[in-house]
MIDOSE-1310 file (N, C-alpha, C; in nm, 2 decimals, decimal comma, always signed):
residues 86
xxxx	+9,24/+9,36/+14,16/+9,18/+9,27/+14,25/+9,28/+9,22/+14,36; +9,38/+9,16/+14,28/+9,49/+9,13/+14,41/+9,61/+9,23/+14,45; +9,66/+9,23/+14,55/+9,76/+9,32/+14,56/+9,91/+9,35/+14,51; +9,92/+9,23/+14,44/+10,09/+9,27/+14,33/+10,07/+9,25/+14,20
xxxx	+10,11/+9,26/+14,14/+10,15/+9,27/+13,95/+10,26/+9,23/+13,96; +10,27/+9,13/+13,86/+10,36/+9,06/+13,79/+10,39/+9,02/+13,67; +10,50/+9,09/+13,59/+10,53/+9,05/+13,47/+10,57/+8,93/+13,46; +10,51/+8,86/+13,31/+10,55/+8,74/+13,32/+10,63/+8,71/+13,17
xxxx	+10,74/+8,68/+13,21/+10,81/+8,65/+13,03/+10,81/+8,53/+13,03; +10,86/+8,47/+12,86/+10,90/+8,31/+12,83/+11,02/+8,36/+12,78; +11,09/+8,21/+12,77/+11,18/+8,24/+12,73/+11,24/+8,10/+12,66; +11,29/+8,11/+12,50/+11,26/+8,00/+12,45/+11,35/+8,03/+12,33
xxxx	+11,49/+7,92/+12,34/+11,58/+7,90/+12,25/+11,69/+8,09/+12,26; +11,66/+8,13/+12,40/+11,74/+8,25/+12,42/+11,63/+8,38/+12,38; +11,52/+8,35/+12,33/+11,43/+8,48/+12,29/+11,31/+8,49/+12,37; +11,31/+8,64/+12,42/+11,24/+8,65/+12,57/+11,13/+8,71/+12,46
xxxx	+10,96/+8,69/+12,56/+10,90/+8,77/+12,51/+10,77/+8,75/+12,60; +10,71/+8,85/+12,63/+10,53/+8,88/+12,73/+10,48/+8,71/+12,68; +10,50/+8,65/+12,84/+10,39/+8,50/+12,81/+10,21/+8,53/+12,74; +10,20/+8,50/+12,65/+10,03/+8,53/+12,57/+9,91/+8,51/+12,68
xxxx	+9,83/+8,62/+12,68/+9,75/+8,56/+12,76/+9,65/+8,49/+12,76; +9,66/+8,37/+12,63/+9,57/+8,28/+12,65/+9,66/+8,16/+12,73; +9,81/+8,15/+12,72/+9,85/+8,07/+12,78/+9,85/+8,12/+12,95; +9,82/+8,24/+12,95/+9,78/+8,26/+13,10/+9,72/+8,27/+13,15
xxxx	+9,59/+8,26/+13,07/+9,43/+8,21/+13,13/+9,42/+8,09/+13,13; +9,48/+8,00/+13,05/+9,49/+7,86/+13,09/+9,53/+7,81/+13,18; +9,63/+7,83/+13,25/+9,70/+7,77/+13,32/+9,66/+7,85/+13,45; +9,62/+7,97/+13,46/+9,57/+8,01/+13,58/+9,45/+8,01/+13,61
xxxx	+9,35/+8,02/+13,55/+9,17/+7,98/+13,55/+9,16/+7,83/+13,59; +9,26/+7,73/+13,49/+9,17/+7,59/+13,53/+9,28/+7,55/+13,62; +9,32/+7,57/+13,62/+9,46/+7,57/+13,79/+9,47/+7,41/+13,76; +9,58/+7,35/+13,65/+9,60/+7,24/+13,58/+9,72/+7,21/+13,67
xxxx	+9,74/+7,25/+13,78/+9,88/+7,23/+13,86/+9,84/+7,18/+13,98; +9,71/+7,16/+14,03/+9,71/+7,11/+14,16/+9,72/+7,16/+14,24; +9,77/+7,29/+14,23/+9,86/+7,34/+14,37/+9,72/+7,52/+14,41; +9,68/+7,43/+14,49/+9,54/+7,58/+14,57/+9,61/+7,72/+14,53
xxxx	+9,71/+7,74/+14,59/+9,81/+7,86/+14,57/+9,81/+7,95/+14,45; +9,78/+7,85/+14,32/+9,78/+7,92/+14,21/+9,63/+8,00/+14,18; +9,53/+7,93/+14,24/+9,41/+8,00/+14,24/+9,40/+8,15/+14,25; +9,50/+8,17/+14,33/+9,51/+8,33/+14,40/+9,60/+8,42/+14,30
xxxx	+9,56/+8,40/+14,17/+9,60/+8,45/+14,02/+9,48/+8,48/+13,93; +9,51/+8,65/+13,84/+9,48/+8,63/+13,76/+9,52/+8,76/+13,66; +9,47/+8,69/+13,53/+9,55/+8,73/+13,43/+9,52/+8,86/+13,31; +9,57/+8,95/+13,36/+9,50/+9,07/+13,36/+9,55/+9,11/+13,14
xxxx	+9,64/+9,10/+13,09/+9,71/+9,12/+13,00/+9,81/+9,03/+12,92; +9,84/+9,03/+12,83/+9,99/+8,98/+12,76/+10,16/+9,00/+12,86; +10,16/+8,92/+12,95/+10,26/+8,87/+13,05/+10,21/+8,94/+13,16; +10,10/+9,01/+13,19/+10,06/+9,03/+13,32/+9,95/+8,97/+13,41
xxxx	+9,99/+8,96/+13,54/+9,91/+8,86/+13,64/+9,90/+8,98/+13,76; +9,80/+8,95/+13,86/+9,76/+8,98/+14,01/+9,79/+8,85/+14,04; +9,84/+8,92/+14,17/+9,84/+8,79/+14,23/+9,83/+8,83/+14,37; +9,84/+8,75/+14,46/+9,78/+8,77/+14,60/+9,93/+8,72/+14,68
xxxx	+9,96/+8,79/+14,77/+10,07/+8,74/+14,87/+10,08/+8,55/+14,87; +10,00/+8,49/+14,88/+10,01/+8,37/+14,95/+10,11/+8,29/+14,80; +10,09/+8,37/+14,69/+10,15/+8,30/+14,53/+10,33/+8,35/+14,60; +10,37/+8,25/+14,56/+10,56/+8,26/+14,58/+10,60/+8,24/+14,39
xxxx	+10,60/+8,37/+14,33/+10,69/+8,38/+14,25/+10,75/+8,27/+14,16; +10,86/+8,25/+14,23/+10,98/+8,17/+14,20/+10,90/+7,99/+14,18; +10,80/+8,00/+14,27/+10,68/+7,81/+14,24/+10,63/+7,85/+14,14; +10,52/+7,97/+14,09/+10,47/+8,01/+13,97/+10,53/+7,97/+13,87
xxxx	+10,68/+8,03/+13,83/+10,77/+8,02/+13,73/+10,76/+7,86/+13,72; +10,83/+7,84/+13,76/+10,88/+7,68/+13,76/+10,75/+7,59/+13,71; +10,63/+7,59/+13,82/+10,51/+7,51/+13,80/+10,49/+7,55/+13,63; +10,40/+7,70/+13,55/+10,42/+7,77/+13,45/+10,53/+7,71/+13,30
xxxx	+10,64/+7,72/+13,36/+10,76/+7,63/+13,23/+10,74/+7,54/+13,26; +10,73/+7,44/+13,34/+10,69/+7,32/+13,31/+10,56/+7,26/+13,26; +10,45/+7,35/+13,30/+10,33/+7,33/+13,19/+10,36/+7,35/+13,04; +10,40/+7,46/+13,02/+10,39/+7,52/+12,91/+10,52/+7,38/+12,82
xxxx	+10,64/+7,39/+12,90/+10,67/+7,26/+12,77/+10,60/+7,14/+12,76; +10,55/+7,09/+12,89/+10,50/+6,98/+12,86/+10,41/+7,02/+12,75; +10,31/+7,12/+12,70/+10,26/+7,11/+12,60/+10,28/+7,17/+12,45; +10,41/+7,16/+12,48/+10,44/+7,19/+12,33/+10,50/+7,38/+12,30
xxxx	+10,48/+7,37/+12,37/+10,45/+7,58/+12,35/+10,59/+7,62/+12,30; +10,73/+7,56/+12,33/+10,83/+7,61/+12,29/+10,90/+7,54/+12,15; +10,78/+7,46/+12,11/+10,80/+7,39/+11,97/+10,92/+7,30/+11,99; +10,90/+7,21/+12,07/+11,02/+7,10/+12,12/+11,12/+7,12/+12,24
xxxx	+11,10/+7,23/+12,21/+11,21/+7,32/+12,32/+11,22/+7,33/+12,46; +11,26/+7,36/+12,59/+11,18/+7,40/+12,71/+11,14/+7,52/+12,70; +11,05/+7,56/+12,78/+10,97/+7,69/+12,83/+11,02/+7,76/+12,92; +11,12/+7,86/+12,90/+11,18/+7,89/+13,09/+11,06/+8,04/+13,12
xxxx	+11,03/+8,06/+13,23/+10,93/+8,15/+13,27/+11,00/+8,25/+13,37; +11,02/+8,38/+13,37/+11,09/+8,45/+13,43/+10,93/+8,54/+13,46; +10,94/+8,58/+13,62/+10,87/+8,66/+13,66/+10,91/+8,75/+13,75; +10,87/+8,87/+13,75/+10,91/+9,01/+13,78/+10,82/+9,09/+13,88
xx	+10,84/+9,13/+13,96/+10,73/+9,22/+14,06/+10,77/+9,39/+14,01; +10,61/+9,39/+13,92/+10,57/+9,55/+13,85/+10,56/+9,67/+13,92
């Protein structure tokens, strides 16, 4: 649907692994960030996304780990989010 693919890892206490894709229909379906930009996502697999030119990567990540700790997901821990163009 959109024009790039993007892998999406976590990374949590040093152990990387494919972000789940319910935490990636979450956070990209109900667009819990405010930010219109993320709209232009979606979540095709287990760490993979489309995304449309107007998505910047590097805001994804950051906006993404910061959701994801704020809710717990790294079991106390932070969430770091590394993303990749497929």
């Amino acid at each position: 649907m959109y024009a790039r693919k993007l892998k999406v890892e976590i990374v949590v206490a040093g152990e990387r692994r494919p972000c789940p894709l319910e935490w990636l229909d979450s956070f990209c379906m109900r667009n819990f960030t405010g930010e219109a930009e993320f709209d232009d996502t979606l979540p095709t697999g287990e760490g993979l996304l489309e995304a449309s030119f107007r998505v910047d990567p590097a805001r994804l990540a950051a906006a993404l780990g910061s959701w994801l700790t704020q809710r717990g997901k790294g079991n106390g821990r932070p969430v770091q989010v590394e993303i990749h163009t497929d």
